[in-house]
Backbone bond lengths (Angstrom), bond angles and torsions (degrees), N, CA, C in turn:
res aa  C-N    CA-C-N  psi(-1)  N-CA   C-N-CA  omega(-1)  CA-C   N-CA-C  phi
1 X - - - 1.463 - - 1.530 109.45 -
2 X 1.090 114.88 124.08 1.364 118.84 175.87 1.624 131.50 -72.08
3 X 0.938 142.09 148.87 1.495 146.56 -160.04 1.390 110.04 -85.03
4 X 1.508 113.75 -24.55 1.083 128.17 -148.19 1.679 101.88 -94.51
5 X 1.601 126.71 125.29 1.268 122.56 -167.16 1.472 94.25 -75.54
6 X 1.495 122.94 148.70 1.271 127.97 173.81 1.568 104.25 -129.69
7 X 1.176 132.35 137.74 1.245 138.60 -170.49 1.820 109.63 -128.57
8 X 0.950 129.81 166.07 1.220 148.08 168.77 1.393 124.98 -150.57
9 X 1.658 119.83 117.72 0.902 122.17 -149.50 2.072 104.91 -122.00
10 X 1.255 122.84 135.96 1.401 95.30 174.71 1.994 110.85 -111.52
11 X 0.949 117.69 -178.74 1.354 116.92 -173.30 1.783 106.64 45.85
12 X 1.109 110.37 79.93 1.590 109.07 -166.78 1.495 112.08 -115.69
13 X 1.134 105.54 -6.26 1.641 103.62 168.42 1.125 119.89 -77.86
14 X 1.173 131.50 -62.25 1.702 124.01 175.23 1.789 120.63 -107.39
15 X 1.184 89.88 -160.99 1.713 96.82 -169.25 1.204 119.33 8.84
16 X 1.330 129.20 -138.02 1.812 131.49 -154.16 1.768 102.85 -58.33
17 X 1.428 114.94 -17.05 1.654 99.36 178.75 1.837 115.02 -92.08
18 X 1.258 90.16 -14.58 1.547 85.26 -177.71 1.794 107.03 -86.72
19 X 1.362 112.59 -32.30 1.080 125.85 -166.67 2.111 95.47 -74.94
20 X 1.599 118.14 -45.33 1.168 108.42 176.62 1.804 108.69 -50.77
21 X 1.594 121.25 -43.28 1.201 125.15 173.78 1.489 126.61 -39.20
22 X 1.497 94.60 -54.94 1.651 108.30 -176.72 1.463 111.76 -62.08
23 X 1.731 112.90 -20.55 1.605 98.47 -170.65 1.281 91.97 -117.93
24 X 1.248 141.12 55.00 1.192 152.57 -160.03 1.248 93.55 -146.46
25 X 1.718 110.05 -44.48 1.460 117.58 -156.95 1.530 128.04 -66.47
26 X 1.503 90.96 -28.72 1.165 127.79 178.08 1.838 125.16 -41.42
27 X 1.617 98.11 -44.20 1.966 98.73 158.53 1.287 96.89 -94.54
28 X 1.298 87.94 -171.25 1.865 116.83 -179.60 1.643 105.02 -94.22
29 X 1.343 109.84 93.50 1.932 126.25 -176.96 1.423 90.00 -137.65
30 X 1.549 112.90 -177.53 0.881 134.30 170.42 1.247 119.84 -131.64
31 X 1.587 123.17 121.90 1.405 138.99 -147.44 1.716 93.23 -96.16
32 X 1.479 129.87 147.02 1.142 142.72 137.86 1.041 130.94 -89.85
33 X 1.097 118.32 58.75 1.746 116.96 -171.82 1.491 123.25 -55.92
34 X 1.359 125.92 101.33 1.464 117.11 -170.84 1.790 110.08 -112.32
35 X 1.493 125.21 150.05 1.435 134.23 -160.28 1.085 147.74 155.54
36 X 1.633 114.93 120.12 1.631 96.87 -155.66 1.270 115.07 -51.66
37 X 1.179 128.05 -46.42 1.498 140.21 -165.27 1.191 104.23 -55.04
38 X 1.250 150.29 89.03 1.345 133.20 168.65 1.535 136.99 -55.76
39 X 1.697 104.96 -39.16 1.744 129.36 156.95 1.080 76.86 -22.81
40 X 1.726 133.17 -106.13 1.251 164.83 -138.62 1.834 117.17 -45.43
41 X 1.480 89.96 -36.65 1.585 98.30 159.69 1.353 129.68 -79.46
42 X 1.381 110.37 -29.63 1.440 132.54 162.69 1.561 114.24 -53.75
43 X 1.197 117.43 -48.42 1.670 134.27 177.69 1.926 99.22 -46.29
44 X 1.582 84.94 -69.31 1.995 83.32 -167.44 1.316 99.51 -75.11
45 X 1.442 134.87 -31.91 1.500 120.58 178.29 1.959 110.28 -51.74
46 X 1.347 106.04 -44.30 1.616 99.22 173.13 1.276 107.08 -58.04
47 X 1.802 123.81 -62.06 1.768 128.45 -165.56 1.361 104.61 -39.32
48 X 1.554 120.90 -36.42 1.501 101.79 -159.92 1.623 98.76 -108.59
49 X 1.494 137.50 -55.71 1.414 117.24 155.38 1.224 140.82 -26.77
50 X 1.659 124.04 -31.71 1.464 132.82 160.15 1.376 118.28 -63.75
51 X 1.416 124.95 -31.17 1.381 136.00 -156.57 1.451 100.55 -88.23
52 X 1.137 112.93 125.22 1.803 128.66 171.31 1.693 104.68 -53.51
53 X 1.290 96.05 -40.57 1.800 106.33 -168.05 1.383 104.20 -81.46
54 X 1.236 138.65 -31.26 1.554 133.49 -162.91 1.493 116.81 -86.86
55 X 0.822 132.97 129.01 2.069 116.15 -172.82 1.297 119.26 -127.52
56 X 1.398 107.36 -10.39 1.723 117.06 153.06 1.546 96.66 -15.96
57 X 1.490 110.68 168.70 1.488 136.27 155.53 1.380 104.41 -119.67
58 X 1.293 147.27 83.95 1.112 129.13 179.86 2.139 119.31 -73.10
59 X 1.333 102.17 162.20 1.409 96.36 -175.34 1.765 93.27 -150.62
60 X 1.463 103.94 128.46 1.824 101.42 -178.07 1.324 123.43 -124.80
61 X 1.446 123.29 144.21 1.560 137.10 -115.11 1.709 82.11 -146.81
62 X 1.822 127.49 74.21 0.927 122.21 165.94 1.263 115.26 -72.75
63 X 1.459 122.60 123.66 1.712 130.17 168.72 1.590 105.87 -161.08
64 X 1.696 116.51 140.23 0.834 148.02 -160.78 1.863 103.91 -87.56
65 X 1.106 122.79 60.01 1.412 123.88 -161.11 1.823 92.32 -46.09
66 X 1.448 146.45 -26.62 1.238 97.57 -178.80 1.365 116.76 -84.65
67 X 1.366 122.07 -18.19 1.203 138.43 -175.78 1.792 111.25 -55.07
68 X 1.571 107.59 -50.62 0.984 112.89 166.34 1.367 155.74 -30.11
69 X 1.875 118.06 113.59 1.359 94.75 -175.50 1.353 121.13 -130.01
70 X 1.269 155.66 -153.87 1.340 147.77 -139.72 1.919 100.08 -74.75
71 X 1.390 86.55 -56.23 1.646 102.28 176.08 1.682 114.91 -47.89
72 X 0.910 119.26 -32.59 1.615 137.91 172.43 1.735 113.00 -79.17
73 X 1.094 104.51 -19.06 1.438 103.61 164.59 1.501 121.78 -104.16
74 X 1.352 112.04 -37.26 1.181 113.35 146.49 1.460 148.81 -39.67
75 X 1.632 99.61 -44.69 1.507 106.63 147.66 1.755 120.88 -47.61
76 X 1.456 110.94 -51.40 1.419 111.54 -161.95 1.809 98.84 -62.33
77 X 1.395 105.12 -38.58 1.787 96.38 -158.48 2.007 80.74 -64.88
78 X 1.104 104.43 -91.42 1.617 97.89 172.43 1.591 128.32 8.27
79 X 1.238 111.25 -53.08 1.159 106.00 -168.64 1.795 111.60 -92.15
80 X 1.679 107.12 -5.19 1.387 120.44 177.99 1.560 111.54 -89.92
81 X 1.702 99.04 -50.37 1.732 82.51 158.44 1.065 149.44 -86.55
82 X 1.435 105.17 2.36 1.619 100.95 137.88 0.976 149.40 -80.45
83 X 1.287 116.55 -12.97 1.952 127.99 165.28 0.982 112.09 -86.10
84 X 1.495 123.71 -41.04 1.338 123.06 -164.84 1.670 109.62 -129.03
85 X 1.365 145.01 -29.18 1.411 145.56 144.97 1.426 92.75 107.27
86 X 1.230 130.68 -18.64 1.905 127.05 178.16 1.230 113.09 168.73
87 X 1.516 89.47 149.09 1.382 109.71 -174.39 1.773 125.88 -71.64
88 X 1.132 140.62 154.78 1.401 121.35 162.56 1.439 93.48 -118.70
89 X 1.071 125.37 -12.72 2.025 102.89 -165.91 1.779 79.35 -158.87
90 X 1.617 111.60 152.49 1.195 145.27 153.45 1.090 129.77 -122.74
91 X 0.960 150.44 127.64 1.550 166.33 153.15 1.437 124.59 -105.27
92 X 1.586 104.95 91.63 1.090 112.11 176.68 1.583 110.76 -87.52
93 X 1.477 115.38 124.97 1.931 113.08 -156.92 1.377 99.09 -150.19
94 X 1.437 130.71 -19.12 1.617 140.62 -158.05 1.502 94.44 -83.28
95 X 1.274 126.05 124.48 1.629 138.64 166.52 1.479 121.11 -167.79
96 X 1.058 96.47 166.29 1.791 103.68 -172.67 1.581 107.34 -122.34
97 X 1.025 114.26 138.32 1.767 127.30 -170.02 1.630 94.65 -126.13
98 X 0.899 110.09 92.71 1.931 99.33 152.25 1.452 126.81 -81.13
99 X 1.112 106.66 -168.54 1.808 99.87 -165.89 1.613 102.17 -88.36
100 X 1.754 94.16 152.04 1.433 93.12 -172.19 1.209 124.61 -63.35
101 X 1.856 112.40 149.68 1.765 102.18 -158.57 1.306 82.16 -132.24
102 X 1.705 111.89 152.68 2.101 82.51 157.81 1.715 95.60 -103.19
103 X 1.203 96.70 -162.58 1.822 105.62 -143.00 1.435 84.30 -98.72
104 X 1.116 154.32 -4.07 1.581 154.76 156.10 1.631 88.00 -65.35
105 X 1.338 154.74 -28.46 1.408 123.06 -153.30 2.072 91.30 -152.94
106 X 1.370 94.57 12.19 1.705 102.06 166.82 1.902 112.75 -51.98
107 X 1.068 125.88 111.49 1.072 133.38 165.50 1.500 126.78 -28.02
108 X 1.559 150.38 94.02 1.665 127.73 -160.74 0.920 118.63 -49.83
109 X 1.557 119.72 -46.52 1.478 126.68 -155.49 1.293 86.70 -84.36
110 X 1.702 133.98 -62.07 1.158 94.14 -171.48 2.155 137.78 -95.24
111 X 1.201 78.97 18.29 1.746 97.19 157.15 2.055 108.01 -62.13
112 X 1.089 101.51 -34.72 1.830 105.86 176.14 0.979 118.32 -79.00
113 X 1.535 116.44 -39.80 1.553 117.28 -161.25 2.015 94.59 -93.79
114 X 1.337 120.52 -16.14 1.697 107.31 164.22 1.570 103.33 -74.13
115 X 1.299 122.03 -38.69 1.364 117.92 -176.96 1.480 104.27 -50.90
116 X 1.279 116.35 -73.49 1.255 116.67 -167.11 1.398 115.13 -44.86
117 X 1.392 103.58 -41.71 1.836 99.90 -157.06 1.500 82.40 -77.86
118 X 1.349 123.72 -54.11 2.091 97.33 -154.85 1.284 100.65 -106.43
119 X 1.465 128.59 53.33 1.245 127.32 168.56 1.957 93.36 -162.90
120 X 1.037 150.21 -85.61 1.237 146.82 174.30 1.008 104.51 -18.11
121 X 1.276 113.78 -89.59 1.639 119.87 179.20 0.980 121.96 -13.54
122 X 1.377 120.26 -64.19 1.384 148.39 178.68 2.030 111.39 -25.62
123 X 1.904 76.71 -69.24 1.569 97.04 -175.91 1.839 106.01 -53.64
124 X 1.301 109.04 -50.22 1.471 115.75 176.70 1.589 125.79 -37.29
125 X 2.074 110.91 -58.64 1.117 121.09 144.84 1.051 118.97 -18.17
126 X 1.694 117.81 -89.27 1.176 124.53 -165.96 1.650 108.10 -34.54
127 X 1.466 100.32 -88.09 1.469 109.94 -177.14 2.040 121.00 -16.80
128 X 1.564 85.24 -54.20 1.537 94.87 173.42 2.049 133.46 -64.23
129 X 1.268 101.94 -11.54 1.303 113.62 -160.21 1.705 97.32 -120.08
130 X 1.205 110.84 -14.20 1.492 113.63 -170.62 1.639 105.99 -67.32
131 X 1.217 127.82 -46.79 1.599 124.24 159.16 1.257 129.70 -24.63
132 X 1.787 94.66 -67.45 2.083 106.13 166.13 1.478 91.15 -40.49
133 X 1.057 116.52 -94.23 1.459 137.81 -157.87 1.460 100.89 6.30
134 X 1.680 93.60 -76.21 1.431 132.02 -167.64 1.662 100.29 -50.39
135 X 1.037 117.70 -40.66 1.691 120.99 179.22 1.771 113.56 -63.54
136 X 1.120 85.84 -7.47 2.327 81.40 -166.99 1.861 91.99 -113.72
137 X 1.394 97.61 160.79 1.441 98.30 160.26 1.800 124.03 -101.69
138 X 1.460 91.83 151.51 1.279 89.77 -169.61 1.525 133.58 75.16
139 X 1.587 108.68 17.94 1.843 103.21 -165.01 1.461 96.56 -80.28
140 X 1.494 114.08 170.56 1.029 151.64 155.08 1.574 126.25 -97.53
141 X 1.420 119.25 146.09 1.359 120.60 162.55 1.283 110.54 -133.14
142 X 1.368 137.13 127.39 1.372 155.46 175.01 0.931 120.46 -104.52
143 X 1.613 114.81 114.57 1.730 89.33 171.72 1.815 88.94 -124.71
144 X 1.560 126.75 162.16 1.245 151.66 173.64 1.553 109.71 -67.34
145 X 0.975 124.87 131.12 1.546 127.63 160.15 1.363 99.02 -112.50
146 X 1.550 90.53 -150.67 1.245 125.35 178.06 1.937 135.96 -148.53
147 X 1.173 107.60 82.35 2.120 107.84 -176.59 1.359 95.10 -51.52
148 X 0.964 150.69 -5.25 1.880 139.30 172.14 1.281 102.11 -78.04
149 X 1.342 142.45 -49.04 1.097 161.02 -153.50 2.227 90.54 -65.23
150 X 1.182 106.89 -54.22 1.315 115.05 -170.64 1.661 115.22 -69.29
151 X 1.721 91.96 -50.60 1.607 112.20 -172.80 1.644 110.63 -58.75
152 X 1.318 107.67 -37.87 1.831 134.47 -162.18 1.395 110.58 -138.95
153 X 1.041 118.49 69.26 1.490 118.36 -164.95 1.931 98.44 -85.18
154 X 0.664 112.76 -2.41 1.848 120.92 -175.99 1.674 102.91 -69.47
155 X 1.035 110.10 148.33 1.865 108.21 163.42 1.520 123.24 76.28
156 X 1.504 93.27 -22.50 1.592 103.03 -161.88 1.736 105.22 -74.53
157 X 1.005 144.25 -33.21 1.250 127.30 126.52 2.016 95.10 127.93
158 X 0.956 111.64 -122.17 1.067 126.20 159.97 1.647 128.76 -80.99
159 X 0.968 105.61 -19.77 1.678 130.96 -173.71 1.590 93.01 -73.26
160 X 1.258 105.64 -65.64 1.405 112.34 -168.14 1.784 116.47 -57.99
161 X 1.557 104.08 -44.01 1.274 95.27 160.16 1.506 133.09 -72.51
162 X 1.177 104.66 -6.03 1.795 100.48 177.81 1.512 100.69 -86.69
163 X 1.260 116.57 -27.24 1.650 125.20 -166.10 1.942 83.65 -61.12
164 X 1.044 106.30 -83.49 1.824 137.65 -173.73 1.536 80.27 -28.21
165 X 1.117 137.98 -70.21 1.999 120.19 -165.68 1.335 95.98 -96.40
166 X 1.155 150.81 34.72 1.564 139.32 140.61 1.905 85.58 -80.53
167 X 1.136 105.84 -57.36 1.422 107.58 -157.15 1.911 103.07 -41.53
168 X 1.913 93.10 -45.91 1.406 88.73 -170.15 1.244 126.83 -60.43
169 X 1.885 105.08 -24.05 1.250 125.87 -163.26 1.373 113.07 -59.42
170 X 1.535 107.08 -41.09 1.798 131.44 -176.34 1.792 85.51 -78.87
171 X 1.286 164.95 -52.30 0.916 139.12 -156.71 1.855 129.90 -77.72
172 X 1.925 72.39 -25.59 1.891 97.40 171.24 1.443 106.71 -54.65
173 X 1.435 110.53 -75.67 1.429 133.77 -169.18 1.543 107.70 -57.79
174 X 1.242 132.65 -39.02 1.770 124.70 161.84 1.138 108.75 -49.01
175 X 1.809 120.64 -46.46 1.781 113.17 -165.22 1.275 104.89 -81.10
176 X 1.487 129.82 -14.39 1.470 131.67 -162.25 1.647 89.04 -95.36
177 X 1.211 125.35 -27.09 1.627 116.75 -170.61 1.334 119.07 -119.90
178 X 1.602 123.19 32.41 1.396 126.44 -173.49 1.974 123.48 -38.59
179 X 1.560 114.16 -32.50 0.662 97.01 -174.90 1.518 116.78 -130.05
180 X 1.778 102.75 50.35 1.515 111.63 -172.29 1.330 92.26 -86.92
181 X 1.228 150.59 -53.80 1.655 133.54 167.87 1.541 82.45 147.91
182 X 1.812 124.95 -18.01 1.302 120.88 -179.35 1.281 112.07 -59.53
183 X 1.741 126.50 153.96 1.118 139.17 177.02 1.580 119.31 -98.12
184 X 1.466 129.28 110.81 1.506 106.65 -170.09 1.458 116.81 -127.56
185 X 1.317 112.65 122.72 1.384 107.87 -170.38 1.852 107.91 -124.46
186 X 1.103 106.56 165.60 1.482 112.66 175.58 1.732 92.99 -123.33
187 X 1.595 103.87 136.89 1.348 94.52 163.81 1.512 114.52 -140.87
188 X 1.818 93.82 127.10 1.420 111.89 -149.11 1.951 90.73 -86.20
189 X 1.297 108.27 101.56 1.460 97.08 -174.72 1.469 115.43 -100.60
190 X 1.217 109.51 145.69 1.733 94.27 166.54 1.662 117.87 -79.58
191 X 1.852 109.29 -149.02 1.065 108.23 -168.00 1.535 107.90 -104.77
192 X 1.561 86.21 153.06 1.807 107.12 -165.22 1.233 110.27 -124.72
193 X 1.468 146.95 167.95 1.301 142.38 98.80 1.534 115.92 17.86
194 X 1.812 101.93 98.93 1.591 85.31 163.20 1.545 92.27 -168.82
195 X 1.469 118.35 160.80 1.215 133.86 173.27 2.274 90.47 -50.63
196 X 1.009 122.11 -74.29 1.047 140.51 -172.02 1.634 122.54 -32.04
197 X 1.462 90.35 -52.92 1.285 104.29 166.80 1.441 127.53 -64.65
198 X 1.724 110.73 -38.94 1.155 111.36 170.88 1.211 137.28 -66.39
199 X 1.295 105.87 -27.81 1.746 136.66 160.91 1.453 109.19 -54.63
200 X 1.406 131.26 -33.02 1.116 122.87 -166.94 1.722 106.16 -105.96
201 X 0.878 120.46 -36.64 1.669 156.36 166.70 1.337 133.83 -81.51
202 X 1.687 115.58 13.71 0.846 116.14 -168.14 1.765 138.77 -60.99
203 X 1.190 117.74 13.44 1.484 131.91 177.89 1.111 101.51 -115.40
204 X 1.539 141.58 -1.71 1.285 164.86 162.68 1.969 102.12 -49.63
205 X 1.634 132.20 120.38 1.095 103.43 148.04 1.090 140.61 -135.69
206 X 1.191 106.41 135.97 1.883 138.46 -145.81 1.726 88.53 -42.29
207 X 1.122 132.42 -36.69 1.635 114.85 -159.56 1.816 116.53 -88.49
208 X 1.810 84.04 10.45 1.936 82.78 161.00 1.257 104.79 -126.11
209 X 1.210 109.19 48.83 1.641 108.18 -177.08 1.597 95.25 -131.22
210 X 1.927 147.58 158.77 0.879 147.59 -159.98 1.737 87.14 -98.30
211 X 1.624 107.42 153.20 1.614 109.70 -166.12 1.875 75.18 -85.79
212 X 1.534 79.28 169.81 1.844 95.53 161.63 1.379 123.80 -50.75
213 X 1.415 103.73 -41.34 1.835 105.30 -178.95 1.009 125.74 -68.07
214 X 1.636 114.67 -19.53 1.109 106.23 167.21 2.018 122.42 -86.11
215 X 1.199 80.53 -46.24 1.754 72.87 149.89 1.510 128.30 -18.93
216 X 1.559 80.36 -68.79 1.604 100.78 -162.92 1.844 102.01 -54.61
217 X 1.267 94.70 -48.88 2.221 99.88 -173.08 1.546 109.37 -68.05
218 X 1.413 111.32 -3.09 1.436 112.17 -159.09 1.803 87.43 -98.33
219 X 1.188 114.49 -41.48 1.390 130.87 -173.44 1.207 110.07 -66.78
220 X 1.467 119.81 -33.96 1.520 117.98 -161.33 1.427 93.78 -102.74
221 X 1.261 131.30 -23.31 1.653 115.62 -175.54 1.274 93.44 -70.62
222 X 1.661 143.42 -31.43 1.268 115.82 -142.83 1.806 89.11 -101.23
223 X 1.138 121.02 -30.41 1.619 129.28 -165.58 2.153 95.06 -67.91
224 X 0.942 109.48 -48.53 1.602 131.73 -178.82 1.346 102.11 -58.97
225 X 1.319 113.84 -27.35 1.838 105.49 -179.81 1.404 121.22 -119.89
226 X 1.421 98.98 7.68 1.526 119.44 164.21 2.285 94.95 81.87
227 X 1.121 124.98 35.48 1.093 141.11 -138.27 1.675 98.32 -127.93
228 X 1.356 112.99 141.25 1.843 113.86 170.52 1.332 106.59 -133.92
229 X 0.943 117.64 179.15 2.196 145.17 -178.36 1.115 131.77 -126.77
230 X 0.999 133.88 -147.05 1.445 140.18 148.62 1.381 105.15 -68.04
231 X 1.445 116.00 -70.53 1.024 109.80 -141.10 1.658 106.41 -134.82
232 X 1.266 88.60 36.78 2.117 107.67 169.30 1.588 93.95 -141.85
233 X 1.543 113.52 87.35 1.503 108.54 -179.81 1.637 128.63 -76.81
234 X 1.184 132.75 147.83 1.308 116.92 179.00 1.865 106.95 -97.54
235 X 1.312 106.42 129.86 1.487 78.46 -170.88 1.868 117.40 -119.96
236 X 1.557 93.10 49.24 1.621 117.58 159.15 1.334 98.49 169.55
């Protein structure tokens, strides 16, 4: 077993996943950067290899989670335990939000393709990464929600229901695995700084809202010390 923290991260090019990366980056671990966008993986793969201060190794895991299918996840666990043999930390964070619809005029096709990407996927991950996990001491698994989803449940469309069974998904899999040594939290975050947000919110302004990084440091002190909040639950 190696000494060396290894992480895996999804949606890692921008907002809260790149930013969990960057302050991750900060010791000597090894980053999984995963994302369709590859440009975007390219961006933080330079920020933190260029940087005198950052000491991560990062390594990036382009895939199209809706595109994706069993065989494609299979590759990834495969191709992790062989480079790397286990996981210590997960962060499940990669999803797609379209604009708010209400559910009388929700789109079909793409009512499936939010399901899939921030809820399928999800389940796939999980399932697939739970081995690593199980191989390291002390890991964690994270996955991202959403407190809007609860506060404003209107509009949210498909998004909102994939958010609502990711959540359940992480509550299943903690009670089904009490005594794998894994750590599992959901973290119900509010609103931040984000390309995404602004897109959706646009009369919204971003400079009274908390940036991603802080998110991101707020998230990792409590997951890192085996630690919960209000509203980053631990759920065993």
């Amino acid at each position: 077993m190696t000494t060396q923290k290894i992480y895996l991260i999804t949606g890692a090019g921008q907002g809260l996943g790149r930013s969990l990366a960057l302050n991750l980056a900060q010791t000597a671990c090894q980053i999984i950067l995963l994302d369709k966008d590859l440009g975007a993986l390219n961006r933080v793969y330079d920020e933190i290899t260029q940087s005198e201060e950052l000491l991560a190794e990062p390594s990036l895991y382009p895939i199209d989670l809706l595109g994706a299918n069993i065989d494609h996840y299979r590759e990834l666990t495969e191709t992790l335990k062989k480079s790397f043999g286990q996981l210590d930390g997960v962060f499940l964070n990669a999803a797609s939000h379209p604009a708010f619809t209400p559910i009388q005029h929700f789109d079909m096709a793409q009512w499936y393709e939010v399901l899939h990407t921030n809820l399928n996927a999800n389940f796939h991950l999980i399932q697939q990464t739970l081995p690593l996990l199980s191989a390291s001491k002390n890991p964690f698994l994270v996955a991202i929600v959403d407190r809007s989803i609860d506060e404003h449940p209107a509009y949210y469309g498909a998004y909102g229901v994939a958010k609502a069974g990711l959540e359940q998904l992480m509550k299943s899999v903690a009670a089904e695995m009490p005594n794998s040594g894994i750590q599992f939290y959901t973290a119900k975050l509010g609103p931040f700084q984000s390309k995404t947000r602004s897109i959706l919110f646009p009369s919204e302004d971003p400079t009274e809202l908390p940036t991603s990084d802080q998110k991101a440091q707020e998230l990792l002190n409590l997951v890192q010390e085996g630690l919960s909040s209000e509203h980053i639950h631990k759920l065993n």
